[in-house]
Structure formats: C-alpha cells, structure tokens
N, C-alpha and C positions, 0 to 999 in steps of 0.2 A: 349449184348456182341458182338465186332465184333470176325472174323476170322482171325483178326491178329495177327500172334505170332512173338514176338519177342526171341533175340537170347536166353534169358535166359529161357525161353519156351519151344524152339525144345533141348536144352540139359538137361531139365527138365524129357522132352518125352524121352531122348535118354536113358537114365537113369529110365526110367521107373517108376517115381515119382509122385505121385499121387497131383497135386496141384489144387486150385483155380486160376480164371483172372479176375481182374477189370478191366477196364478203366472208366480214368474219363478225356479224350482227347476231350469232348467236355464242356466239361467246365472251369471256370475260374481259377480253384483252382490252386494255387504254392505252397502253405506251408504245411509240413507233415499236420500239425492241419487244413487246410484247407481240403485235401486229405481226412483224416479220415472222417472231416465229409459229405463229398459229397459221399464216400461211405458207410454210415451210421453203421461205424465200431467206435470201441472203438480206442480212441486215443491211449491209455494205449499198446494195442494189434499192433499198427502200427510203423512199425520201419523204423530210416532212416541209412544210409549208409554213414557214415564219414571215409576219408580219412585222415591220419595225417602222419607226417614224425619225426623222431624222432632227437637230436641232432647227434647220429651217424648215421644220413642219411639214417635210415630202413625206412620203408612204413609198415601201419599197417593200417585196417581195425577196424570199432568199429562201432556194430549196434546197436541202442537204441532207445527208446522209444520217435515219432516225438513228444511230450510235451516236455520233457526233453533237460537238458544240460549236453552234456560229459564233466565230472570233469577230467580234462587232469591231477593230479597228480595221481587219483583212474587209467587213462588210462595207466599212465606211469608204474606204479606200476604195472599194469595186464601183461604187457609186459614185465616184466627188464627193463627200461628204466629209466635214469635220467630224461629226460623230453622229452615232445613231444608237436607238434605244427598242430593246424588245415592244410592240402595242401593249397596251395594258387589256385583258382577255374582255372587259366589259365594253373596251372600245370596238373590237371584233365585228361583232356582229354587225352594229347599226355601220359600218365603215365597210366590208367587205360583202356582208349577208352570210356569213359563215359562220358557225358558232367551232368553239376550242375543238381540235381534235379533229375538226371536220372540214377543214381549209383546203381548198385547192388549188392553185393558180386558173385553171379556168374558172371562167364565169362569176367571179368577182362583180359585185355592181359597176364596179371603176374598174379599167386598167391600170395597175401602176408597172413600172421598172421593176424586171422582174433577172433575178441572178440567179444561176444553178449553179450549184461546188461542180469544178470540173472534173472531182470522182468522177460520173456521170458518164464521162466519157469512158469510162473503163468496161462499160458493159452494155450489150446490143439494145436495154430497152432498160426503163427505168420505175418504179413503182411508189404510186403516192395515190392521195386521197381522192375521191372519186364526188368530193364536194358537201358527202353524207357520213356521222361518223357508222363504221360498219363497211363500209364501202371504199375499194380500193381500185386504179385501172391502172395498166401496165401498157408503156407505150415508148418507142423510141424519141429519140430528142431529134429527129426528122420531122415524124409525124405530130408530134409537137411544136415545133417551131411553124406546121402548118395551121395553129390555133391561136397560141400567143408568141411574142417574141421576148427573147429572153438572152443573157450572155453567160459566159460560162467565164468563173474563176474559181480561185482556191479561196475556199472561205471559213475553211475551219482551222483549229491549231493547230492538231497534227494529221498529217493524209498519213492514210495507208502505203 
C-alpha cells in the first residue's frame, strides 16, 4: 500500500471514518470486474459510481455492483423520475471533477441524490473508488452514510 491519499481519503480522516485502501495503480486492470479481481475481492461486494442525468436535467448518483447493469427504469423509479440517461464521459469531469473510471460518491464538486443497489446490504462493508483511478477504499454503509447520504434500492435487472 502506498501513502498516497487521495481527496476522498483526507475527508474520510476528516470525518473520522474508519476505512480500508487499495491500489491497484500498478497494474493493468480498467474494468470494475478487472479491479475486483486484481484485488482479490468479491465482484459482488465492489461497486462502481454511475452518473446519470435525468429528462428534467437533475444529476443522480447510482452505486452498484461492478458485474452488474443499472436497469435505468428500476433507477428512474428510485428517483421520481420519468426516465434517466447514463452522463455522457465528457460531461464527467467539468460536472462532478472526476474523470471515467475514477468516480466516487465522495467529494464530488456538487452533491447530488445519491442511490446504492441494496446488494450492498448483503455484506459488512462495501468497496468503490477512492475518487483516483488506481485507488479504491472500503467502508461500511454506516460509516458512509457518516459522509454522504444516500438510499438504498434494487437497481439492477437481476440481483443475485
């Protein structure tokens, strides 16, 4: 493990939140499912951070399970929403300060409405992006609900 923290890290600390750190910045991995397994974590338990915008122009947050595909009518539904659409990756950045791959629900420039798949609740602590790509932390949905708020539903086709 290095000693590099990134931003979603020092406001983890500042917060006094007890978490885990991976990196896996030296290796080749990109794909949540690659990630999992380079840190020899359960896919199921590894989550990724999707950005979506909705037809009345809200921005919404929706973490799930890196196997999985967000069922964008289960998302729309989680929200109020008529329908909602993946961000497009170039809007990324200048909207949340994240680039592809490297998205985190903490420390977004905005907060928005943020939904976890309630897999999530199936296991004592939950593992996503740590705001850098390379960078992962691993943290309960306690000690997370102590950083952002967020709710919990079923968001994908099929749960395990």
């Amino acid at each position: 493990m290095s000693d590099y923290k990134t931003n979603v890290m020092r406001m983890l600390d500042k917060a006094g939140v007890k978490y885990k750190h991976y990196t896996y910045a030296d290796t080749d991995a990109i794909s949540g499912t690659e990630v999992a397994s380079v840190l020899n974590q359960n896919p199921l338990q590894v989550f990724k951070t999707l950005v979506t915008v909705s037809k009345s122009k809200k921005y919404y947050v929706f973490m799930i399970p890196v196997e999985r595909e967000l069922d964008l009518k289960k998302a729309s539904r989680a929200v109020n929403e008529k329908s909602i659409e993946m961000l497009k990756s170039k809007e990324l950045l200048p909207l949340t300060g994240y680039v592809h791959g490297g998205c985190s629900p903490i420390g977004m420039k905005k907060f928005f409405p943020t939904v976890i798949d309630s897999s999530a609740q199936n296991f004592e602590t939950i593992i996503f992006s740590a705001g850098k790509i390379g960078y992962q932390v691993e943290l309960s949905l306690d000690d997370l609900a102590k950083v952002i708020k967020f709710q919990l539903r079923e968001l994908c086709s099929c749960q395990a």
